[in-house]
N, C-alpha and C positions, 0 to 999 in steps of 0.2 A: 434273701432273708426269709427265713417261714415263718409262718403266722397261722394264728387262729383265729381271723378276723373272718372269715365268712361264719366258723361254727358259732362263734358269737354272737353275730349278725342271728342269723338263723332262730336261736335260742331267745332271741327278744324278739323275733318276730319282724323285724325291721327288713324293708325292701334294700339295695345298696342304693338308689333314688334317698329314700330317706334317709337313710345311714350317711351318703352323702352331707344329704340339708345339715344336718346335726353337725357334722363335721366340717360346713364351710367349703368342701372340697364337689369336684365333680361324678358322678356317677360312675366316670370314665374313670376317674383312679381308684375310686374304691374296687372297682373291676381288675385294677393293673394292680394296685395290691396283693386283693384275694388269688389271683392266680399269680405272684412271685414277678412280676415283668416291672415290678417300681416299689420301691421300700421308702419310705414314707419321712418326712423328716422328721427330725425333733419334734418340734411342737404339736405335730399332726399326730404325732407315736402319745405324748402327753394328752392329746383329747380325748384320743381313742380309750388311752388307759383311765380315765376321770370318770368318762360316758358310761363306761362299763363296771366301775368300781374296783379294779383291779390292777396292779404293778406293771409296768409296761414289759417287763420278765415272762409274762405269763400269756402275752400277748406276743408279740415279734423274741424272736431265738436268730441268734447269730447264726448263720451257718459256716462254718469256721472248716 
């Protein structure tokens, strides 16, 4: 699944350490996300999208 969760990341200024914290989750998958090696679940895909004020569409893209 691709994602724009580092550029995002980046644009707020946010470490994936804290990006993490925010998201409940570990460092380590914000890491396995942004490089494509773990697609995130549901709920996780909803925090991300809330945190950032945006549709989870515009964040994770099927790769179909």
């Amino acid at each position: 699944m691709k994602n724009r969760l580092k550029v995002l990341r980046a644009e707020q200024g946010f470490t994936q350490a804290q990006l993490a914290d925010l998201l409940n989750v570990s460092r380590q998958t914000i890491n396995a996300i942004e490089t494509g090696k773990f697609d995130p679940s549901l709920p996780l895909a909803f925090k991300a999208a809330r945190l950032f004020n945006l549709p989870i569409e515009s964040i994770f893209e099927d790769e179909v």
